[in-house]
C-alpha positions in Angstrom: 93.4 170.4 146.1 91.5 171.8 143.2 88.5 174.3 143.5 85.5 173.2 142.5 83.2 174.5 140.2 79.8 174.5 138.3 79.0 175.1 134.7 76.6 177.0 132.9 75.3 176.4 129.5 73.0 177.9 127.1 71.8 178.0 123.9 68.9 180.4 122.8 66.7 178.9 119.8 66.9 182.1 117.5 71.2 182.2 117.7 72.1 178.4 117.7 74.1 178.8 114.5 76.0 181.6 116.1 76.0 180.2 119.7 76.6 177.0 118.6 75.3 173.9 120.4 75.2 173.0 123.7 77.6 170.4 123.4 80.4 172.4 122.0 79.7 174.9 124.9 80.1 171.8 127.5 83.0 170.4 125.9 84.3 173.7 126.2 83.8 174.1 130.0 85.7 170.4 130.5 88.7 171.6 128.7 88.8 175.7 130.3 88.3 173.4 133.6 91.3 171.0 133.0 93.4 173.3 131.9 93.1 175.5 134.9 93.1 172.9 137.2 89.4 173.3 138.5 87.3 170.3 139.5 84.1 170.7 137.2 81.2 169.0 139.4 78.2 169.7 137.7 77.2 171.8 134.5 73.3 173.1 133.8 71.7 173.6 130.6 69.3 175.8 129.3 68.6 174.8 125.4 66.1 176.7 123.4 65.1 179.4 126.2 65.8 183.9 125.7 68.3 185.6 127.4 65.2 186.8 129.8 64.4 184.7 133.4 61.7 183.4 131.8 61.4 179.4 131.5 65.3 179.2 133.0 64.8 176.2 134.7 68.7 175.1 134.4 69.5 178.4 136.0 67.0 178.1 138.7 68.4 174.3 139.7 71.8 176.0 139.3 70.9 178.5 142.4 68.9 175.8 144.3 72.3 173.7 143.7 74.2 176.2 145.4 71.9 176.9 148.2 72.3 173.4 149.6 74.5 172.6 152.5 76.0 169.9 151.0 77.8 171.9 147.9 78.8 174.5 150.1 82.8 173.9 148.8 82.1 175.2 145.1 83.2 178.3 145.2 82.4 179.5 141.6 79.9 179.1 138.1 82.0 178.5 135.0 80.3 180.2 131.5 81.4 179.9 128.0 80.7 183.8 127.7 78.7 186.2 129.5 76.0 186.7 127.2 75.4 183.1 128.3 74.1 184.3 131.3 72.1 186.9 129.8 72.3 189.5 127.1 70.7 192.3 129.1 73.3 193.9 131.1 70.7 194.7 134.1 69.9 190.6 134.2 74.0 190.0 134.0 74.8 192.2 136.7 71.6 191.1 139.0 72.6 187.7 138.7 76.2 188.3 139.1 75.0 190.2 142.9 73.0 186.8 143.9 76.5 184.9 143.1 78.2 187.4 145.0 75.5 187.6 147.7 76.4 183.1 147.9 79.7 184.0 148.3 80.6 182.7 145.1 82.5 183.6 141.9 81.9 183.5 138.1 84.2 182.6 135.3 84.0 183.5 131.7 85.8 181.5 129.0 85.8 184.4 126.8 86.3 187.4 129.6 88.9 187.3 131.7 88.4 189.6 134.2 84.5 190.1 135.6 85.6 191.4 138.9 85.3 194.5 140.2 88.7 195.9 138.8 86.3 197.3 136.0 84.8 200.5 137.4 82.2 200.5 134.8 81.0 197.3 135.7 81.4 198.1 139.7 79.9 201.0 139.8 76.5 199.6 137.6 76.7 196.7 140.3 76.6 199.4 143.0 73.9 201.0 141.3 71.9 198.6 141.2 72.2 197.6 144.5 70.8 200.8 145.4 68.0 200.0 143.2 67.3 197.1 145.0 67.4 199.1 148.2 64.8 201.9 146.9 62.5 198.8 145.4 62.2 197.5 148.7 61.4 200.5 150.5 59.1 201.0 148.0 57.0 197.6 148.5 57.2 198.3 152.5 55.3 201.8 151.8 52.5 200.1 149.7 52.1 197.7 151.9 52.0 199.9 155.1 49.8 202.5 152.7 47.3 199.9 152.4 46.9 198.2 155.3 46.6 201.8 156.9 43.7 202.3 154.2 42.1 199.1 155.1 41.8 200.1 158.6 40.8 203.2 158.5 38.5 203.1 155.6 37.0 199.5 156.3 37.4 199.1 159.4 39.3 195.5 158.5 42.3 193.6 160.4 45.6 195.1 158.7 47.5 192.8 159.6 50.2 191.7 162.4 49.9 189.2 164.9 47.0 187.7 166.1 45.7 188.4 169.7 44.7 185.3 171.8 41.1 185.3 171.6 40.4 186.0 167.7 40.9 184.2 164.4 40.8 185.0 161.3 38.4 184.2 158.0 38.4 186.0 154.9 41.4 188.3 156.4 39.5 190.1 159.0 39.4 188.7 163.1 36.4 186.7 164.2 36.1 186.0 167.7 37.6 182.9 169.3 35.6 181.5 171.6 37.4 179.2 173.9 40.2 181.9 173.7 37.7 184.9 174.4 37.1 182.5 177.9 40.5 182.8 178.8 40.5 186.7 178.2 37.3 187.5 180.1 38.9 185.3 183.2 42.0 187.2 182.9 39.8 190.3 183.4 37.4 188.7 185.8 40.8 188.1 188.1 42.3 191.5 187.6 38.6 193.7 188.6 36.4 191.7 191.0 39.4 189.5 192.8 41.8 192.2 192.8 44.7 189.3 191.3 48.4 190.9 190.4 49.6 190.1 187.4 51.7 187.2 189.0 49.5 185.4 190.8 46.8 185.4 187.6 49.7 183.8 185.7 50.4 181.5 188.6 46.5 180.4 188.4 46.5 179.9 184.6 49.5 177.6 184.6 48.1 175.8 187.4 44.8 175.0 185.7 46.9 174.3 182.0 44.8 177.1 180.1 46.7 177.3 177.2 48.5 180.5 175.7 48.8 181.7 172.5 51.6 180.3 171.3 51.7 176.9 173.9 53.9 178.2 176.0 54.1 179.3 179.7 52.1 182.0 181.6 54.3 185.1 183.0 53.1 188.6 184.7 54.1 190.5 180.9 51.8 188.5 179.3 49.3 189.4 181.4 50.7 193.0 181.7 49.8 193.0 177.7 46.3 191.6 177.5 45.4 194.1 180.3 46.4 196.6 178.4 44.8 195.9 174.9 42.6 197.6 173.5 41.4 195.3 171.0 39.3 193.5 173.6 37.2 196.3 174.3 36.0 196.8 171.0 39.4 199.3 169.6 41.6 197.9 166.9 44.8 199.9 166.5 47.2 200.0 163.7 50.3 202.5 163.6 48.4 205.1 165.6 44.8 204.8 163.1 42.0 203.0 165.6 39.0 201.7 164.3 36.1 201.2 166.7 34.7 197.0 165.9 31.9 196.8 168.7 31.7 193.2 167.4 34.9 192.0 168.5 34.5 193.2 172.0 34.9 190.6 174.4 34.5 192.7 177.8 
Protein backbone atom coordinates (compact mmCIF):
# COMPACT_ATOMS: atom_id res chain seq x y z
CA UNK A 1 0.00 0.00 0.00
CA UNK A 2 1.51 3.33 -0.88
CA UNK A 3 2.22 6.12 1.81
CA UNK A 4 0.41 8.89 1.48
CA UNK A 5 1.51 12.32 1.24
CA UNK A 6 0.85 16.10 0.96
CA UNK A 7 2.44 18.76 -1.13
CA UNK A 8 3.67 22.01 -0.61
CA UNK A 9 4.09 24.72 -3.05
CA UNK A 10 5.34 28.19 -3.22
CA UNK A 11 6.23 30.87 -5.22
CA UNK A 12 7.43 34.26 -3.76
CA UNK A 13 6.49 37.41 -6.11
CA UNK A 14 10.14 38.89 -6.13
CA UNK A 15 11.92 35.26 -7.44
CA UNK A 16 9.24 33.79 -9.86
CA UNK A 17 11.64 33.81 -12.68
CA UNK A 18 14.11 31.94 -10.62
CA UNK A 19 11.48 29.78 -8.63
CA UNK A 20 9.58 29.33 -11.48
CA UNK A 21 5.72 28.95 -11.36
CA UNK A 22 3.67 27.23 -9.34
CA UNK A 23 2.60 24.82 -11.82
CA UNK A 24 6.04 23.55 -12.76
CA UNK A 25 6.56 23.12 -8.91
CA UNK A 26 3.11 20.90 -8.82
CA UNK A 27 3.91 19.06 -11.79
CA UNK A 28 6.96 18.39 -10.18
CA UNK A 29 5.53 16.91 -6.87
CA UNK A 30 3.17 14.40 -9.20
CA UNK A 31 6.12 12.99 -10.93
CA UNK A 32 8.81 12.82 -7.56
CA UNK A 33 5.38 11.18 -6.07
CA UNK A 34 4.92 8.55 -8.98
CA UNK A 35 8.08 7.76 -9.21
CA UNK A 36 8.56 6.84 -5.65
CA UNK A 37 5.49 5.21 -5.30
CA UNK A 38 3.79 7.76 -2.85
CA UNK A 39 0.04 8.43 -3.02
CA UNK A 40 -0.01 12.41 -3.42
CA UNK A 41 -3.44 13.45 -1.73
CA UNK A 42 -3.47 16.94 -1.59
CA UNK A 43 -0.89 19.79 -2.50
CA UNK A 44 -1.22 23.63 -0.97
CA UNK A 45 -0.12 26.70 -2.53
CA UNK A 46 1.18 29.75 -1.56
CA UNK A 47 1.67 32.19 -4.85
CA UNK A 48 3.01 35.71 -4.39
CA UNK A 49 3.63 35.54 -0.40
CA UNK A 50 7.77 36.04 1.41
CA UNK A 51 9.49 33.32 2.86
CA UNK A 52 8.24 34.88 6.33
CA UNK A 53 4.79 33.40 8.23
CA UNK A 54 3.23 36.22 7.19
CA UNK A 55 -0.02 35.90 4.89
CA UNK A 56 0.81 31.88 4.56
CA UNK A 57 -2.53 30.87 4.34
CA UNK A 58 -1.70 27.54 2.12
CA UNK A 59 0.68 26.67 4.98
CA UNK A 60 -1.73 27.35 7.73
CA UNK A 61 -4.64 24.94 5.88
CA UNK A 62 -1.67 22.62 5.36
CA UNK A 63 -1.24 22.21 9.35
CA UNK A 64 -5.03 22.47 9.98
CA UNK A 65 -5.15 19.51 7.21
CA UNK A 66 -2.93 17.49 9.22
CA UNK A 67 -4.51 18.13 12.49
CA UNK A 68 -7.79 16.49 11.51
CA UNK A 69 -8.67 13.00 12.58
CA UNK A 70 -9.58 12.02 9.37
CA UNK A 71 -6.01 12.49 7.53
CA UNK A 72 -4.33 10.98 10.25
CA UNK A 73 -2.68 8.14 7.60
CA UNK A 74 -0.36 10.84 5.71
CA UNK A 75 2.52 10.39 7.14
CA UNK A 76 4.61 13.14 5.39
CA UNK A 77 4.71 16.92 3.38
CA UNK A 78 6.38 16.65 -0.02
CA UNK A 79 8.40 20.18 -1.15
CA UNK A 80 10.06 20.95 -4.42
CA UNK A 81 13.05 22.42 -2.18
CA UNK A 82 13.45 23.61 1.15
CA UNK A 83 13.70 27.09 0.60
CA UNK A 84 10.10 26.42 -0.28
CA UNK A 85 9.25 26.23 3.07
CA UNK A 86 11.19 29.10 4.03
CA UNK A 87 14.52 30.80 3.37
CA UNK A 88 15.28 31.56 7.02
CA UNK A 89 16.86 28.65 8.43
CA UNK A 90 15.22 29.52 12.12
CA UNK A 91 11.52 29.39 10.25
CA UNK A 92 12.78 25.93 8.36
CA UNK A 93 13.83 24.25 11.35
CA UNK A 94 10.68 25.56 13.55
CA UNK A 95 8.43 24.25 11.09
CA UNK A 96 10.30 21.17 10.44
CA UNK A 97 9.81 20.59 14.80
CA UNK A 98 5.71 21.19 14.35
CA UNK A 99 5.99 18.26 11.54
CA UNK A 100 7.99 16.35 13.77
CA UNK A 101 5.91 17.29 16.86
CA UNK A 102 2.54 15.58 14.21
CA UNK A 103 4.47 12.79 13.89
CA UNK A 104 5.07 13.39 10.42
CA UNK A 105 7.88 13.63 7.77
CA UNK A 106 9.12 16.09 5.10
CA UNK A 107 10.50 15.37 1.72
CA UNK A 108 12.58 17.52 -0.52
CA UNK A 109 12.80 17.02 -4.26
CA UNK A 110 16.07 18.69 -4.29
CA UNK A 111 17.58 17.39 -0.72
CA UNK A 112 17.70 14.10 -0.04
CA UNK A 113 18.41 13.60 3.29
CA UNK A 114 16.58 16.27 6.00
CA UNK A 115 16.76 13.90 8.76
CA UNK A 116 18.67 14.00 11.62
CA UNK A 117 21.75 12.11 10.13
CA UNK A 118 23.01 15.82 9.64
CA UNK A 119 24.48 16.94 12.99
CA UNK A 120 24.45 20.47 11.91
CA UNK A 121 20.95 20.46 11.21
CA UNK A 122 20.16 18.22 14.53
CA UNK A 123 21.88 19.99 16.78
CA UNK A 124 20.25 23.64 15.49
CA UNK A 125 16.84 21.65 15.89
CA UNK A 126 17.90 20.81 19.43
CA UNK A 127 18.76 24.24 20.01
CA UNK A 128 15.97 25.48 19.25
CA UNK A 129 13.98 23.40 21.11
CA UNK A 130 15.60 24.66 24.02
CA UNK A 131 14.72 28.05 22.85
CA UNK A 132 11.33 27.15 22.87
CA UNK A 133 11.67 25.87 26.39
CA UNK A 134 13.42 29.16 27.77
CA UNK A 135 10.53 31.34 25.72
CA UNK A 136 8.00 29.66 27.63
CA UNK A 137 9.38 29.91 30.98
CA UNK A 138 9.91 33.27 30.17
CA UNK A 139 5.99 34.18 29.38
CA UNK A 140 5.00 32.08 32.72
CA UNK A 141 7.41 34.62 34.72
CA UNK A 142 5.68 37.75 33.22
CA UNK A 143 2.71 36.57 33.69
CA UNK A 144 3.12 35.45 37.32
CA UNK A 145 5.32 38.96 37.68
CA UNK A 146 2.29 40.74 36.88
CA UNK A 147 -0.46 39.31 38.33
CA UNK A 148 1.72 39.37 41.60
CA UNK A 149 1.99 43.33 40.83
CA UNK A 150 -1.65 43.60 40.29
CA UNK A 151 -2.38 42.28 43.60
CA UNK A 152 -0.22 43.64 45.58
CA UNK A 153 -0.06 47.10 44.22
CA UNK A 154 -3.88 47.34 43.23
CA UNK A 155 -5.30 45.35 45.13
CA UNK A 156 -7.10 43.60 41.82
CA UNK A 157 -8.20 39.77 41.22
CA UNK A 158 -4.89 38.10 39.67
CA UNK A 159 -6.33 35.65 38.41
CA UNK A 160 -7.22 31.72 39.01
CA UNK A 161 -10.44 30.26 39.54
CA UNK A 162 -13.37 31.88 40.66
CA UNK A 163 -14.74 31.22 44.20
CA UNK A 164 -18.60 30.48 44.47
CA UNK A 165 -19.95 33.62 45.56
CA UNK A 166 -18.09 36.33 43.22
CA UNK A 167 -18.03 37.26 39.52
CA UNK A 168 -16.15 39.03 37.62
CA UNK A 169 -16.47 42.64 35.50
CA UNK A 170 -13.77 44.49 34.20
CA UNK A 171 -11.25 41.68 35.54
CA UNK A 172 -11.60 42.24 39.14
CA UNK A 173 -14.49 39.94 41.55
CA UNK A 174 -17.80 41.63 42.30
CA UNK A 175 -19.91 39.93 44.62
CA UNK A 176 -22.40 37.28 43.69
CA UNK A 177 -25.39 37.60 45.28
CA UNK A 178 -27.40 34.42 45.17
CA UNK A 179 -23.96 32.72 45.58
CA UNK A 180 -22.81 34.97 48.58
CA UNK A 181 -26.42 33.28 50.11
CA UNK A 182 -25.16 30.00 49.76
CA UNK A 183 -21.80 30.94 51.52
CA UNK A 184 -23.18 32.91 54.49
CA UNK A 185 -25.62 29.54 55.12
CA UNK A 186 -22.64 27.46 54.82
CA UNK A 187 -21.24 29.51 57.67
CA UNK A 188 -24.51 30.08 59.43
CA UNK A 189 -24.51 25.91 59.64
CA UNK A 190 -20.93 25.53 60.66
CA UNK A 191 -21.07 28.51 63.87
CA UNK A 192 -24.64 28.77 65.39
CA UNK A 193 -25.85 24.99 64.47
CA UNK A 194 -22.70 23.45 65.13
CA UNK A 195 -23.22 21.21 61.46
CA UNK A 196 -20.06 18.86 60.40
CA UNK A 197 -18.96 19.21 57.19
CA UNK A 198 -21.10 16.17 56.07
CA UNK A 199 -24.23 16.77 57.26
CA UNK A 200 -24.01 20.69 55.75
CA UNK A 201 -23.37 18.93 52.45
CA UNK A 202 -26.15 16.39 53.12
CA UNK A 203 -28.50 19.58 53.73
CA UNK A 204 -27.42 21.47 50.51
CA UNK A 205 -28.01 18.53 48.28
CA UNK A 206 -31.17 18.02 49.82
CA UNK A 207 -32.53 21.49 49.21
CA UNK A 208 -30.78 21.50 45.36
CA UNK A 209 -28.55 24.70 46.19
CA UNK A 210 -26.41 24.61 43.46
CA UNK A 211 -22.43 24.42 43.42
CA UNK A 212 -20.03 26.08 41.57
CA UNK A 213 -19.55 24.03 38.86
CA UNK A 214 -23.36 22.09 38.95
CA UNK A 215 -22.21 19.40 40.50
CA UNK A 216 -22.81 17.48 43.90
CA UNK A 217 -22.17 18.71 47.48
CA UNK A 218 -19.23 16.64 49.51
CA UNK A 219 -17.66 17.42 53.19
CA UNK A 220 -14.10 18.79 50.96
CA UNK A 221 -16.03 21.21 49.43
CA UNK A 222 -17.21 22.39 52.43
CA UNK A 223 -13.78 21.77 54.17
CA UNK A 224 -12.63 24.55 51.42
CA UNK A 225 -15.08 27.32 51.71
CA UNK A 226 -14.58 27.13 55.52
CA UNK A 227 -11.33 27.67 55.11
CA UNK A 228 -11.17 30.62 52.62
CA UNK A 229 -10.08 33.57 53.30
CA UNK A 230 -11.44 35.42 50.50
CA UNK A 231 -14.84 35.51 52.25
CA UNK A 232 -13.76 37.40 55.00
CA UNK A 233 -12.50 40.23 53.15
CA UNK A 234 -8.48 38.53 52.38
CA UNK A 235 -7.60 37.82 48.84
CA UNK A 236 -4.51 35.70 48.42
CA UNK A 237 -2.22 35.09 45.58
CA UNK A 238 1.03 32.96 45.85
CA UNK A 239 1.60 33.97 49.41
CA UNK A 240 0.87 38.19 48.60
CA UNK A 241 -2.75 38.96 50.46
CA UNK A 242 -4.49 42.01 49.78
CA UNK A 243 -7.07 43.09 52.33
CA UNK A 244 -10.76 43.93 49.87
CA UNK A 245 -13.28 44.89 52.89
CA UNK A 246 -15.80 45.02 49.96
CA UNK A 247 -15.80 41.58 49.01
CA UNK A 248 -16.48 40.37 52.47
CA UNK A 249 -19.38 38.29 52.71
CA UNK A 250 -19.20 37.30 56.56
Amino acid sequence: MSKKIIGYCRVSTDNQKDEGTIDIQRQALKEYAEANGYDLVKVFEDEGVSGGLEDRAGLAELFNFLEDKENKEVEAVLIFKLDRLARDLRIQENLIYKLKEREKGLLSIKEPDLGDSDPMRKAFRQFMGIVAELEKSFITMRMTAGRKSKIKFKQKYAGGGIALGYSTKDKDLIIDEAGAETIRQIFKMKRYQRKGLREIARELNRQGTPTARGGKWHAGTIKYILANPLYKGNMLYSGIEAKRDDLALL
